[in-house]
Backbone as numpy.savetxt, mean C-alpha at the origin, in Angstrom:
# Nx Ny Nz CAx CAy CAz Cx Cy Cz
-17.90 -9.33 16.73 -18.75 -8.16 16.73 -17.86 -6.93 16.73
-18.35 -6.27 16.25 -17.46 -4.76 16.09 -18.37 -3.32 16.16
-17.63 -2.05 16.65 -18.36 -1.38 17.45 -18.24 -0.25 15.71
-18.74 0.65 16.06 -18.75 2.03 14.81 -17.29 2.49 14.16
-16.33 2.50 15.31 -15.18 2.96 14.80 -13.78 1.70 14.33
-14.71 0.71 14.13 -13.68 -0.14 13.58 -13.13 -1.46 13.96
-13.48 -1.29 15.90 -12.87 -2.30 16.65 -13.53 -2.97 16.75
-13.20 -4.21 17.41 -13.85 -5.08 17.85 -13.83 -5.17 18.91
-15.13 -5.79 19.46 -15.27 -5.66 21.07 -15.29 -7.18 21.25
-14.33 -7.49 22.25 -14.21 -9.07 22.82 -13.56 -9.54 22.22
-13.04 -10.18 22.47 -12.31 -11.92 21.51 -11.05 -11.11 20.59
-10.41 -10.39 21.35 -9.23 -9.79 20.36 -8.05 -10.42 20.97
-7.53 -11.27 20.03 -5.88 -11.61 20.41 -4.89 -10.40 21.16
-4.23 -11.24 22.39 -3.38 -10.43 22.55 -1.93 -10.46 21.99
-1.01 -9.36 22.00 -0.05 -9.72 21.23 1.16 -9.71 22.49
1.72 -10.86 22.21 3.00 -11.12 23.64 3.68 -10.01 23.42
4.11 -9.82 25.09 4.60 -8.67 25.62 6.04 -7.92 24.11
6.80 -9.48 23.88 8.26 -9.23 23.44 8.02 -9.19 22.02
6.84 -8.25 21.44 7.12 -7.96 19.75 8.15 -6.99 19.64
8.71 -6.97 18.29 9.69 -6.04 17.72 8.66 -4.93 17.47
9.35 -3.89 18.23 9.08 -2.76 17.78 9.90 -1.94 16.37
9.20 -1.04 15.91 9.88 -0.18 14.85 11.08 0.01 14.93
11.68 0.54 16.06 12.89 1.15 16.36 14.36 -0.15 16.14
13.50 -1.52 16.21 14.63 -2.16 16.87 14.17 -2.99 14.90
14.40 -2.40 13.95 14.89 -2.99 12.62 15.84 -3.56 12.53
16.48 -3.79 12.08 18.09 -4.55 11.87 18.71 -2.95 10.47
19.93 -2.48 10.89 20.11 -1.52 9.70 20.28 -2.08 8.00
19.03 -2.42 7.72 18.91 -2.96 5.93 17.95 -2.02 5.29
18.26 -1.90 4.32 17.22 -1.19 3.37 16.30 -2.07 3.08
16.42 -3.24 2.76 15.63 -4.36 1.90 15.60 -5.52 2.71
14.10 -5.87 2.80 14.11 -7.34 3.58 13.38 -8.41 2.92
13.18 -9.92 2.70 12.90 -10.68 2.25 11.67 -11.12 3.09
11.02 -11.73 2.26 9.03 -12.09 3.42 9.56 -12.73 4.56
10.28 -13.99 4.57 10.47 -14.76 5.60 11.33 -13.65 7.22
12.47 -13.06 6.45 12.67 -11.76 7.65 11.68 -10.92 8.06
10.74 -10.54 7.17 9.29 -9.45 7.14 9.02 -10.33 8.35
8.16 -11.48 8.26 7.29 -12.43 8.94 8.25 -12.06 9.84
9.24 -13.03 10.42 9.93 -13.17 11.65 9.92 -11.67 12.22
10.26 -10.32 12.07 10.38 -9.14 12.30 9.22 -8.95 13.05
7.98 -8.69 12.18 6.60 -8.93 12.05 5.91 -9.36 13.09
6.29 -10.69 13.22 5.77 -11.85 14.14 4.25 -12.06 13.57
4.08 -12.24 12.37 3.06 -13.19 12.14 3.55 -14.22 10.84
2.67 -14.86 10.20 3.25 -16.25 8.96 3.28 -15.51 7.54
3.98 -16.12 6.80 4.12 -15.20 5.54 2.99 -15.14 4.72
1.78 -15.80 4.82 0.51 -15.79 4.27 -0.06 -14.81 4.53
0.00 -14.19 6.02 -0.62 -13.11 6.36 0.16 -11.98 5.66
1.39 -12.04 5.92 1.91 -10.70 4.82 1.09 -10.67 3.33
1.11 -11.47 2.93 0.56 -11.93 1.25 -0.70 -11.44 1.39
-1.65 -11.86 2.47 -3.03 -11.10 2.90 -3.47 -9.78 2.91
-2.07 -9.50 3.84 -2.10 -7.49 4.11 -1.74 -7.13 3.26
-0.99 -7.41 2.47 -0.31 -6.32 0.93 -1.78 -6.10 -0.34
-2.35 -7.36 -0.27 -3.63 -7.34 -1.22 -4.89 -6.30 -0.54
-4.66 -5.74 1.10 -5.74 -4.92 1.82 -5.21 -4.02 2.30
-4.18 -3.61 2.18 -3.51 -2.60 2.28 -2.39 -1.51 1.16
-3.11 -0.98 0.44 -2.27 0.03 -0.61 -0.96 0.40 -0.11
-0.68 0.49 1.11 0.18 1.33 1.65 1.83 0.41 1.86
1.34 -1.06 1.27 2.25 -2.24 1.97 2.74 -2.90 0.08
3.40 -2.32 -0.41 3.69 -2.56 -1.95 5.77 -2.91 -1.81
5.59 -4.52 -1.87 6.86 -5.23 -1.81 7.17 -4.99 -3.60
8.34 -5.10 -4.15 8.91 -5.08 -5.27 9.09 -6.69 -5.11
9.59 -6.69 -6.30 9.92 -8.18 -6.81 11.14 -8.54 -7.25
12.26 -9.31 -6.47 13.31 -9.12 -7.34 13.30 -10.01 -8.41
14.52 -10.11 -8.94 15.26 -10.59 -10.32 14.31 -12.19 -10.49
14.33 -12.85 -9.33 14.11 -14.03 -8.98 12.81 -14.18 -8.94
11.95 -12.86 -8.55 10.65 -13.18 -8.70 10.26 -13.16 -6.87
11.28 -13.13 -5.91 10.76 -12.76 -4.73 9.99 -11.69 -4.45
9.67 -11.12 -3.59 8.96 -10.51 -2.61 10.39 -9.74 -2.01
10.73 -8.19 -2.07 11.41 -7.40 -1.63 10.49 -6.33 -0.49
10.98 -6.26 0.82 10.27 -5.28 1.34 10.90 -4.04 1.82
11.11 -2.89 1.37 11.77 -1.66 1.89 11.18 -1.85 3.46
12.27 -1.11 3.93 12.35 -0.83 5.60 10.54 0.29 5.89
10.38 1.41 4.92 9.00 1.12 5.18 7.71 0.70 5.48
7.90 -0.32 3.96 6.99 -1.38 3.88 6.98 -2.00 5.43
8.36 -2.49 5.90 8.28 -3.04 7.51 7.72 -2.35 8.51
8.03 -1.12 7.78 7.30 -0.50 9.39 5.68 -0.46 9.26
5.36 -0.38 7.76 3.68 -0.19 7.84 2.99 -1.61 8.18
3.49 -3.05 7.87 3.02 -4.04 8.95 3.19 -3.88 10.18
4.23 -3.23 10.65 4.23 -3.50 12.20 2.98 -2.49 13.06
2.93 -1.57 11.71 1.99 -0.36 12.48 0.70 -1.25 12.25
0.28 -1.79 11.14 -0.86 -2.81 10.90 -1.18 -3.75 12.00
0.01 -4.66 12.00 -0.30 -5.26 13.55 -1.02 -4.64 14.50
0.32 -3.35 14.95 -0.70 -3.42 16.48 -1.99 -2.70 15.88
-2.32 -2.41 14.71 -3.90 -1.73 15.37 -4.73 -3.02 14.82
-4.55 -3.94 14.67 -5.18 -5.53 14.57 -5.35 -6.31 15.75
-3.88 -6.48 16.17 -3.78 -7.15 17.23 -3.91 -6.75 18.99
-3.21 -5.54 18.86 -3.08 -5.11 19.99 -4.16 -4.18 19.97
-4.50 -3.54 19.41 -5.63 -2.62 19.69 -7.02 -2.61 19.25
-7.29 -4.01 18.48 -8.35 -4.72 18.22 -9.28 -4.44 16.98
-9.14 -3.32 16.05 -9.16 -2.91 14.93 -9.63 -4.02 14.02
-10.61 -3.67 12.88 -10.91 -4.82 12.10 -10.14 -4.54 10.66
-9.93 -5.02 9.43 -9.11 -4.65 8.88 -10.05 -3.59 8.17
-11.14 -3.19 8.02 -12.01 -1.67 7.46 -11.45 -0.96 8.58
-11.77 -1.01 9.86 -11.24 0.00 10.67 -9.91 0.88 10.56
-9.40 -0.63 10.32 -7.56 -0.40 10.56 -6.99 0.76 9.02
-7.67 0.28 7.95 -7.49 0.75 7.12 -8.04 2.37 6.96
-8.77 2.71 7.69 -9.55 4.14 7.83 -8.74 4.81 8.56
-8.36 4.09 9.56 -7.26 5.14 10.73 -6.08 5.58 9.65
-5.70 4.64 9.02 -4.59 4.82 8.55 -4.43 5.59 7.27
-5.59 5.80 6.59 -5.58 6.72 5.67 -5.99 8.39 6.51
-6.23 8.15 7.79 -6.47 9.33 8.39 -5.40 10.15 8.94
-4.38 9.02 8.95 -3.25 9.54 8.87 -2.04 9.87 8.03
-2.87 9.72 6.94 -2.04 9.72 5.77 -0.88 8.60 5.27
-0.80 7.36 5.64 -0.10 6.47 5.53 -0.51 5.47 4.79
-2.10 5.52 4.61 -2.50 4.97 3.45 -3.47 5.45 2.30
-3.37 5.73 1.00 -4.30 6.12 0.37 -5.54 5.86 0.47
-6.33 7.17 0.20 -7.51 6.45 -0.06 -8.03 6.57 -1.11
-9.40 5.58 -1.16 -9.86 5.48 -2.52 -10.25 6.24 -3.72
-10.41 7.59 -3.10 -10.70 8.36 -4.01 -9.78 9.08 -4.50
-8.33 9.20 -3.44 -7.59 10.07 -4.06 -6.86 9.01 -5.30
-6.67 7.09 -5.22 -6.31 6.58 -6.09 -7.29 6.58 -7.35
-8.52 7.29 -6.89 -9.28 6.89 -8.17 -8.92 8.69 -8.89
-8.52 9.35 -8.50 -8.55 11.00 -8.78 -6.92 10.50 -9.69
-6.09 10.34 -9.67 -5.15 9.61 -10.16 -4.81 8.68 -11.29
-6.46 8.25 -11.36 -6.63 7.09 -12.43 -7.22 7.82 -13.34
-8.04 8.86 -12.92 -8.85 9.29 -13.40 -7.80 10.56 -14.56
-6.66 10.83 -14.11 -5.76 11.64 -14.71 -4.52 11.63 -15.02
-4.54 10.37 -15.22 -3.88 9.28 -16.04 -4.38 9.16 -17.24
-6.04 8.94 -17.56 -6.68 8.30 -18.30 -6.75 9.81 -18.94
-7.11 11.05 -18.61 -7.01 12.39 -18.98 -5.56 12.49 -20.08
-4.47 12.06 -19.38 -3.29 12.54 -20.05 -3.24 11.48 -21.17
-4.08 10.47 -21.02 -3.97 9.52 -22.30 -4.57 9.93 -23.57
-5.92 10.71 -23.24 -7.03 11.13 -24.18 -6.31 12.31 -24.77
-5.63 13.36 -24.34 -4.58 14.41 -24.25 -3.76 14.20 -25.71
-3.10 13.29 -25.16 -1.70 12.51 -25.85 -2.31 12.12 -27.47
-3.38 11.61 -27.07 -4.04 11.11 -28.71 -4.69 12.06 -29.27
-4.96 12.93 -28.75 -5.84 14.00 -29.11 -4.33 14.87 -30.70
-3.09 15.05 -29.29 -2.27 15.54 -30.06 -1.53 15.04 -31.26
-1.39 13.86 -30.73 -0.90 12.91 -32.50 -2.24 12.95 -33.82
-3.21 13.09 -33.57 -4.88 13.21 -34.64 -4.20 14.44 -35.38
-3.86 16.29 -34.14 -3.68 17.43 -34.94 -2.85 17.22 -35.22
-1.35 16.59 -34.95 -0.04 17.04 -35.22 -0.49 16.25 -36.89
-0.70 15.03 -37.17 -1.20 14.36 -38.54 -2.10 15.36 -39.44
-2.98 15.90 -38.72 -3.78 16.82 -39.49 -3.37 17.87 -40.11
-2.55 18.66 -39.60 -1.25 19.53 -39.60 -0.07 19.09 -40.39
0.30 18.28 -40.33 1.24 17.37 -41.66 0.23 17.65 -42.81
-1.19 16.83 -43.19 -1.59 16.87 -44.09 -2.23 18.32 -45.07
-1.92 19.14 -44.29 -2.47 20.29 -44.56 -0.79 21.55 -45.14
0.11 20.64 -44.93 1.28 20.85 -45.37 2.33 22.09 -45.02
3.51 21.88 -44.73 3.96 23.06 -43.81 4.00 24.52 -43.85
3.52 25.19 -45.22 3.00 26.57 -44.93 2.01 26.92 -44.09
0.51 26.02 -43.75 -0.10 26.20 -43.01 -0.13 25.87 -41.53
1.26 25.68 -41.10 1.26 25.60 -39.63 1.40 27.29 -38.76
C-alpha cells in the first residue's frame, strides 16, 4: 500500500546498517555492473531494472558489449536505493522526487527535446527542397 507522496506504508525493507555510502567510491571513473552491484549492494538484475526506470541511470557499452558505469551513474543508484529502500519510496515516487531535484528528467522536458529534434529535421529538409529549387532556377537568380 502506498500513501499520496510516493511511499509506502509498512512492509519496507530495511537496508543494513554497513551500506556504501557515496563518499566512500573507490577513485575510478568507470565501473563494471558486477562492481556497480557489489558498491550498490543489490543483484545485477536490479541494476538492469533501474536503468530501464530511471532516465537518469544511462551505462555506455564498451568495445565488448559490457555495461560501463561512470562514477555518476554510481552515485544515482545509490541515491535510488536509499529512497527505495531506506526511505520506502515506490519507484513512481522515487522517480518524482528525483526529477524534483533535478537529477532526473522529466517527461516533458524529454518530450520538448524530441519534439525539437524532429523541428530541426523538418528545418534541414525544408532547406535542401530551396537550396535545389534555387539551383534550378540558375545562378543569376540567387
Amino acid at each position: 500500500m502506498s500513501e499520496p507522496g510516493g511511499r509506502r506504508t509498512g512492509g519496507a525493507s530495511e537496508v543494513p546498517e554497513g551500506e556504501p555510502s557515496r563518499g566512500s567510491l573507490p577513485p575510478k571513473l568507470y565501473f563494471r555492473i558486477g562492481e556497480v552491484a557489489e558498491l550498490v549492494g543489490v543483484e545485477p538484475h536490479v541494476l538492469r531494472y533501474w536503468e530501464r526506470e530511471f532516465r537518469s541511470i544511462r551505462p555506455t557499452k564498451s568495445a565488448k558489449g559490457q555495461r560501463v558505469y561512470s562514477r555518476r551513474d554510481v552515485e544515482n543508484l545509490m541515491r535510488v536505493r536509499e529512497l527505495l529502500y531506506r526511505e520506502g519510496f515506490t519507484i513512481a515516487g522515487a522517480k518524482k522526487k528525483l526529477q524534483r531535484s533535478g537529477l532526473e528528467p522529466s517527461e516533458a522536458a524529454e518530450s520538448a527535446v524530441e519534439d525539437a529534434s524532429k523541428i530541426r529535421e523538418q528545418l534541414l529538409a525544408m532547406r535542401v527542397e530551396i537550396e535545389a529549387f534555387l539551383a534550378e532556377l540558375g545562378p543569376g537568380r540567387r
